[in-house]
C-alpha positions as CSV (number, residue, x, y, z in Angstrom):
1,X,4.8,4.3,-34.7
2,X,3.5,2.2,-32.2
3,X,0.6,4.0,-29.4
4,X,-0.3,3.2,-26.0
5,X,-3.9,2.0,-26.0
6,X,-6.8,3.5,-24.1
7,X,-6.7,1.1,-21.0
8,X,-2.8,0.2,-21.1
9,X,-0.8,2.3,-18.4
10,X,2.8,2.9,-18.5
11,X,5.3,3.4,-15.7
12,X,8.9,4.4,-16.8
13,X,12.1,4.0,-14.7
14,X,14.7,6.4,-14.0
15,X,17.4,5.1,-16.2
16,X,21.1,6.8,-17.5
17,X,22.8,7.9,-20.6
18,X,26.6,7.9,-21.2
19,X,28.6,9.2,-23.9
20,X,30.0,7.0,-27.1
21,X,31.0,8.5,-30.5
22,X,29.4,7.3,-33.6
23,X,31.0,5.5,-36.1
24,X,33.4,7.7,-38.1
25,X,32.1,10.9,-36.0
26,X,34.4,14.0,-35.8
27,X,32.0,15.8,-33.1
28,X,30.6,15.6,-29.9
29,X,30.3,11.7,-28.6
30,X,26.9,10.9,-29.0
31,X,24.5,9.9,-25.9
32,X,23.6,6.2,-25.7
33,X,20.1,6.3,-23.3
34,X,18.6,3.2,-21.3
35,X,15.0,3.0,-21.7
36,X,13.3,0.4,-19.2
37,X,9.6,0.9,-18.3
38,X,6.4,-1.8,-17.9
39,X,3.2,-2.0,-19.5
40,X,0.1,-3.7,-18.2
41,X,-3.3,-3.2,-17.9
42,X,-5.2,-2.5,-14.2
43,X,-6.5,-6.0,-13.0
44,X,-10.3,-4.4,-12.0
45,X,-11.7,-7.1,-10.2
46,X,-11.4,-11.0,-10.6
47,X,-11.6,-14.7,-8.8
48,X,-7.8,-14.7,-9.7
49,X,-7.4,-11.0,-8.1
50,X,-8.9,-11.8,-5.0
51,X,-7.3,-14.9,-4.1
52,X,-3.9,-13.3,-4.8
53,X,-5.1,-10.5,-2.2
54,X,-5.6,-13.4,0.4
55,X,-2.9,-15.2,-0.5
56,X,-0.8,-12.0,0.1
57,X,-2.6,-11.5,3.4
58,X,-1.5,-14.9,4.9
59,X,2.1,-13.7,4.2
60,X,1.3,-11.1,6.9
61,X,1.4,-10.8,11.0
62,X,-2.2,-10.6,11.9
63,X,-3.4,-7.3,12.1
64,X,-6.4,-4.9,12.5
65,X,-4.8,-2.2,11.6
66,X,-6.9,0.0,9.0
67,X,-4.1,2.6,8.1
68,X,-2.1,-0.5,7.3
69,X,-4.0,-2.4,5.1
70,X,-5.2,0.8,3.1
71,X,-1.2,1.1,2.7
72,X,-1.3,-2.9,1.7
73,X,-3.9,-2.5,-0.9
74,X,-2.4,0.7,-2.3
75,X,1.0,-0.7,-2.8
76,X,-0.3,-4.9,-3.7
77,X,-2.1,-3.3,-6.7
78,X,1.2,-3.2,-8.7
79,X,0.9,-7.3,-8.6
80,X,-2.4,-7.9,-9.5
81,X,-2.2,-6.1,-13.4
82,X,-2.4,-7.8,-16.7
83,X,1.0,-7.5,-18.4
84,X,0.4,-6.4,-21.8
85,X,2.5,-8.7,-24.0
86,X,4.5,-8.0,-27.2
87,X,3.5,-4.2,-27.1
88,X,5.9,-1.6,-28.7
89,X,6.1,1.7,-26.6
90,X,6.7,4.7,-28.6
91,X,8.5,7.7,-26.5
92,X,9.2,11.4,-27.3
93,X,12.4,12.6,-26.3
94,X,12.5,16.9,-27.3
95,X,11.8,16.4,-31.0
96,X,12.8,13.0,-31.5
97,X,10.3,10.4,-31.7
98,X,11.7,6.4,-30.9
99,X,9.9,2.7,-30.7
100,X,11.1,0.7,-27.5
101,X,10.4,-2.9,-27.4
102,X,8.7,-5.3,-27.9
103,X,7.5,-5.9,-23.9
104,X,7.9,-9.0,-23.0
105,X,5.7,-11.5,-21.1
106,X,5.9,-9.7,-17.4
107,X,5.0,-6.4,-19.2
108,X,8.6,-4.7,-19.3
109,X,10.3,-3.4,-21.8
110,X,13.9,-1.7,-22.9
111,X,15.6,-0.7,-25.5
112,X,18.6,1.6,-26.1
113,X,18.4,4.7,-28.1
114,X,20.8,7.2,-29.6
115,X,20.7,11.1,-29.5
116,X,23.4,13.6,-31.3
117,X,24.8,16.1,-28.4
118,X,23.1,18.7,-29.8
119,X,19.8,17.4,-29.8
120,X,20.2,16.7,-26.0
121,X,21.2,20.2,-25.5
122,X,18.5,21.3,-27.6
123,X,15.9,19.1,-25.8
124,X,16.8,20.1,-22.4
125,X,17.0,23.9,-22.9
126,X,13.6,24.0,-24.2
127,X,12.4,21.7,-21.2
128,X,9.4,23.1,-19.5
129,X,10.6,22.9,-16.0
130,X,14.8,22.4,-14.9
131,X,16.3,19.1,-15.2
132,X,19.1,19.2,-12.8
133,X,18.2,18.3,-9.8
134,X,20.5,16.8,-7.9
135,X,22.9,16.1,-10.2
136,X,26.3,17.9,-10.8
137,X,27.2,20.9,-13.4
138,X,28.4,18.1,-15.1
139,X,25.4,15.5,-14.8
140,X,22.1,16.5,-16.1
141,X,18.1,15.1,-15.4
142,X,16.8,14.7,-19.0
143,X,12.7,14.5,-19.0
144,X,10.9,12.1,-22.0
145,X,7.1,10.9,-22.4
146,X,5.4,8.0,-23.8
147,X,3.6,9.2,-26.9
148,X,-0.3,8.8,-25.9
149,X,-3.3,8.2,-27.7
150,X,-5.6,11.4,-29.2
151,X,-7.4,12.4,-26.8
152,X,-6.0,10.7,-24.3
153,X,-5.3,13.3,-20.8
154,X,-3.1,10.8,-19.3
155,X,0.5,11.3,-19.5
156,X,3.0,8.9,-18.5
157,X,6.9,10.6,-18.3
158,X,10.1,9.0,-17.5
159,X,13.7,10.8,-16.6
160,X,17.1,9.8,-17.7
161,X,20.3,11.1,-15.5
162,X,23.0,11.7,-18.5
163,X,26.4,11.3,-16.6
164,X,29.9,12.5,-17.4
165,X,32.4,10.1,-18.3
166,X,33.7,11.4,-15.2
167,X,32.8,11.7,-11.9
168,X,32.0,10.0,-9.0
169,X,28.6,7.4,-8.6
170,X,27.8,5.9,-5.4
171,X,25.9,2.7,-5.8
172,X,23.9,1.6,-2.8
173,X,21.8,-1.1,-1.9
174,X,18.1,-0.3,-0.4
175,X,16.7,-2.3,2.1
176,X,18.9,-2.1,5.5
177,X,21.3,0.4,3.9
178,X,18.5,3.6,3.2
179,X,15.4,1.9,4.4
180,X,14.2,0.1,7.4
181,X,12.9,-3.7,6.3
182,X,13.4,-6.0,8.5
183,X,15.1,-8.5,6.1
184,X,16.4,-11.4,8.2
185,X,13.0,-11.5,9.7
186,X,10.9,-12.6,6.8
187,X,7.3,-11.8,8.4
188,X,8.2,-8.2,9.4
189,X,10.1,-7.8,6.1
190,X,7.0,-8.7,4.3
191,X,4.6,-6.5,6.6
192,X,7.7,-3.3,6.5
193,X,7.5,-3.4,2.5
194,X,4.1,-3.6,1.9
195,X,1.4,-2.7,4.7
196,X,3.8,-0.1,7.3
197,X,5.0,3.6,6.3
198,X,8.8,3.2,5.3
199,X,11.3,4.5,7.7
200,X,14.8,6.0,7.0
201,X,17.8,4.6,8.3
202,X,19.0,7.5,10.5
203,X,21.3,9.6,8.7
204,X,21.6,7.9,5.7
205,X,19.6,10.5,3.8
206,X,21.7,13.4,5.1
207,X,24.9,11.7,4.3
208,X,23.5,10.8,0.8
209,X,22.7,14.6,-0.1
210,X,26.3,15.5,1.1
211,X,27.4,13.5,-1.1
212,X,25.4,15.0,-3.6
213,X,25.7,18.4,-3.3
214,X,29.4,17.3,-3.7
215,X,28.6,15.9,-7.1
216,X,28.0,12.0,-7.0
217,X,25.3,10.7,-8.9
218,X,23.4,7.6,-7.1
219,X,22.5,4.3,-8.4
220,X,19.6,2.6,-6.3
221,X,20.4,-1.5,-7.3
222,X,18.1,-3.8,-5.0
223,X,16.4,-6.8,-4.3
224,X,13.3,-5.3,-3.7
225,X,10.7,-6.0,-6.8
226,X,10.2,-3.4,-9.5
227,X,6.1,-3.2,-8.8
228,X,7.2,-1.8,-5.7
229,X,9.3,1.3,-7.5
230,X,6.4,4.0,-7.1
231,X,6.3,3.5,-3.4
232,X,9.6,3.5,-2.8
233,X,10.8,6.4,-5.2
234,X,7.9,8.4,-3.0
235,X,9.2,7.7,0.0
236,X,13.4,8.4,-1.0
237,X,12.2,11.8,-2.0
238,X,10.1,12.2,0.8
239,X,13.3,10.8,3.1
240,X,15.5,13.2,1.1
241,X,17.8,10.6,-0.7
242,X,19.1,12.3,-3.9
243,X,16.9,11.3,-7.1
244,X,19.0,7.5,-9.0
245,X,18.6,5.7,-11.4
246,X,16.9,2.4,-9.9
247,X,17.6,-1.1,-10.5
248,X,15.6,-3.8,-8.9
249,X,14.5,-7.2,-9.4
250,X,11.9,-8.7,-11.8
251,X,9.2,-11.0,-9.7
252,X,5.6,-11.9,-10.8
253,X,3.2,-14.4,-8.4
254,X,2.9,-17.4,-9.7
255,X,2.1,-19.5,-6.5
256,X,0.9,-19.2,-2.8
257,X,4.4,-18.5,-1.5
258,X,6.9,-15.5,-0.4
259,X,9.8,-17.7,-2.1
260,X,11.9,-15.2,-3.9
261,X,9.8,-12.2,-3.6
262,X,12.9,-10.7,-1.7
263,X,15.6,-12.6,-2.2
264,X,19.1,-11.5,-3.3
265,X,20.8,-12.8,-6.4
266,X,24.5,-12.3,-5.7
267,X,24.4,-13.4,-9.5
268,X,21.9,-10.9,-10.7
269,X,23.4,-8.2,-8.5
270,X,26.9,-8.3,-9.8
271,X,25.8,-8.6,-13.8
272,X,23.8,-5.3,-12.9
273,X,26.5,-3.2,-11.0
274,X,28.9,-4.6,-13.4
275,X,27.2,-3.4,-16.7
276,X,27.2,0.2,-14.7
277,X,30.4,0.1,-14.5
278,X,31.6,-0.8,-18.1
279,X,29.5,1.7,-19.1
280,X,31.1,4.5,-16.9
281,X,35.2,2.9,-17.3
282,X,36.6,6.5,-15.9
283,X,34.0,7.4,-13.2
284,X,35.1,6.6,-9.4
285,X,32.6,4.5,-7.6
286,X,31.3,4.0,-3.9
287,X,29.6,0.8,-3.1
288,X,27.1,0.9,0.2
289,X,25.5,-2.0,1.1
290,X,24.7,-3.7,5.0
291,X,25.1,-6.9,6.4
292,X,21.7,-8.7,6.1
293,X,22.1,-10.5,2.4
294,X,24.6,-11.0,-0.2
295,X,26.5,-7.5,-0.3
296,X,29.8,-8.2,1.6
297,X,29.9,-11.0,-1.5
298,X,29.0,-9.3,-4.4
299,X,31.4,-6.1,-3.2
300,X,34.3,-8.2,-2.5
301,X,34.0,-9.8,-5.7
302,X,33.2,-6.6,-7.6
303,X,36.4,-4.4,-5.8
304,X,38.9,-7.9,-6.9
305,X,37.1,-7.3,-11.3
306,X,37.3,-3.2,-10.8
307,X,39.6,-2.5,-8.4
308,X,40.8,0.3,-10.6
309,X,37.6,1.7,-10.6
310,X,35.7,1.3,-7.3
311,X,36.7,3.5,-4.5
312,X,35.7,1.5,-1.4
313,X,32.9,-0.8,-0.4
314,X,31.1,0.7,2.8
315,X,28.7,-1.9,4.8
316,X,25.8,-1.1,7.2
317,X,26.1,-3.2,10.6
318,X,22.8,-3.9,10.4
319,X,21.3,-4.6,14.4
320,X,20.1,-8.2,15.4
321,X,21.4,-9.8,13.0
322,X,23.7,-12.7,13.3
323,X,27.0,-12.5,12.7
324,X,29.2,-15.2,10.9
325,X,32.8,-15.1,12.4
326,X,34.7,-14.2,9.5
327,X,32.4,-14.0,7.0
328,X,33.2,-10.5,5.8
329,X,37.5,-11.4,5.8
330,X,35.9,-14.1,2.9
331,X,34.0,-11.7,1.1
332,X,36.7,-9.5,0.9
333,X,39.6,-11.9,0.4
334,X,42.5,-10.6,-1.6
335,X,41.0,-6.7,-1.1
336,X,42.8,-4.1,0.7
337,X,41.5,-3.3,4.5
338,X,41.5,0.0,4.1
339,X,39.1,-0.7,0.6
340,X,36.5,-1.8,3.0
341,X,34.7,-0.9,6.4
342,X,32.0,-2.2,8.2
343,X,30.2,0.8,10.2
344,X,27.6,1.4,12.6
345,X,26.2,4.7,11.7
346,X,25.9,7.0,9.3
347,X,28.0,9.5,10.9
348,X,31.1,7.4,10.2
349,X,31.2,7.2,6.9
350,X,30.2,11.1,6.4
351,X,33.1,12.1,7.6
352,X,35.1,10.5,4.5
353,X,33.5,12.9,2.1
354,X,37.1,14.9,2.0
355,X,39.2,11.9,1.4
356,X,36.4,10.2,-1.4
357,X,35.7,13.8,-3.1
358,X,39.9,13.9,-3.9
359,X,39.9,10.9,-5.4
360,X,37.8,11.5,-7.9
């Protein structure tokens, strides 16, 4: 079993488990858990880390702010850090012990691992602190850790949201749907992700836990890079978005350039939502997006593949932002109007709760 070293840090991210019965099995399905986390050792201090930090800085408005470059050098840290290469991560899940791995050359690393019923059961009855959260009777929060070196205080913990094979998911993008960023504006984008204090969009978050406390798990899939996860999983719960599972975008600096650091794969974005949703073949899903990128196009596309299992696709009109006269009749060619809407606020589309909650 493979260890963590001394100066290697860990950060897991919140992934799901579904249901699929063994091979010849006569009981309970088994659950089948995504594990996905990074390894890397902190970058201290270097030629190469502090030409990054300028280089990073030039992406930036000018600005003497102090409260925002404290918030710039809390949140760049996650791209100045040696990625630990080749590493097997060992985790603890209740009493069952599992190698995840190898990491590859940006440091992450995932694997898929296999638990009988009752050792999930088992595993979250004897759990030190409740698992729930904001998940449904049905859904559960199930805690794990990376197994640590003797001695070692540090404890690095991931969670895994084990969904029915029923149910309803909402999948929803984050920048300009749930958070503030500025997107089609690529100097405030860059300054709103890394150096400002994130802002809700108004009423998402209270729309979100409605939905929630109704039942729907939520499934964060974004552009935004994963070594900006920690900050943003701070500031959802702090918002009040109901805990996800996240999905977001691998990017590592290689030269003095923004190119790509934000920018949407309609490509990437489909494969992701679309493994979600072979993975779940009877839950009822609600895509949110906004108007800013590629999401009237990967929703279209996604609603004509799974119509039968995707509810409606709901899109933020995002302000300022040009609109291209018919763009979203061609993203949604061949779908249903009423499988669609473009809205304003959030208020609009909390008022379909009713009509989504019965057609689950």
């Amino acid at each position: 079993m493979s260890k963590i070293e001394q100066d290697q840090r860990v950060v897991f991210f919140p992934t799901y488990g579904h249901r699929q019965a063994g091979p010849g099995s006569t009981s309970a399905a088994d659950w089948l858990i995504d594990i996905h986390g990074v390894i890397f050792r902190p970058l201290i201090s270097s030629r190469k880390r502090d030409l990054l930090v300028r280089m990073a800085r030039s992406w930036l408005p000018r600005n003497d702010n102090t409260i925002e470059q404290k918030t710039f050098r809390r949140r760049f840290w996650a791209f100045l850090v040696d990625h630990v290469v080749g590493q097997t991560v060992s985790i603890r899940i209740g009493d069952h012990y599992f190698d995840v791995g190898p990491s590859n050359a940006d440091g992450h690393f995932r694997g898929t691992v296999r638990l009988p019923a009752k050792a999930v059961d088992r595993a979250i009855a004897t759990a030190s602190r409740s698992v729930r959260g904001d998940l449904s009777a049905e859904d559960r929060w199930l805690d794990y850790e990376a197994v640590m070196p003797d001695g070692c205080r540090r404890r690095s913990r991931g969670r895994i949201a084990l969904l029915a094979s029923e149910g309803l998911s909402v999948v929803s993008d984050v920048d300009d749907t749930i958070k503030i960023s500025g997107v089609s504006q690529k100097k405030q984008l860059l300054a709103n992700v890394l150096a400002r204090s994130y802002r809700a969009v108004p009423g998402m978050s209270d729309v979100y836990r409605r939905w929630a406390e109704q039942g729907a798990a939520f499934h964060y899939v974004s552009a935004c890079p994963w070594q900006l996860y920690l900050p943003l999983s701070r500031f959802c719960g702090r918002a009040g978005y109901p805990a996800a599972t996240y999905h977001l975008k691998k990017f590592r600096l290689r030269e003095p350039t923004t190119l790509g650091l934000f920018k949407a794969s309609k490509k990437l974005k489909v494969a992701t939502i679309s493994k979600i949703l072979s993975d779940f073949p009877r839950r009822r899903f609600l895509l949110v997006g906004d108007t800013t990128q590629k999401d009237p196009e990967v929703y279209g596309e996604l609603l004509r593949d799974y119509d039968a299992q995707i509810t409606q696709a709901l899109i933020r009109n995002v302000p300022g932002v040009k609109k291209r006269a018919g763009r979203l009749e061609a993203a949604f060619r061949a779908v249903d109007a009423d499988r669609w809407h473009l809205f304003d606020d959030a208020e609009e589309i909390g008022r379909r709760l009713t009509e989504m909650a019965q057609l689950v």
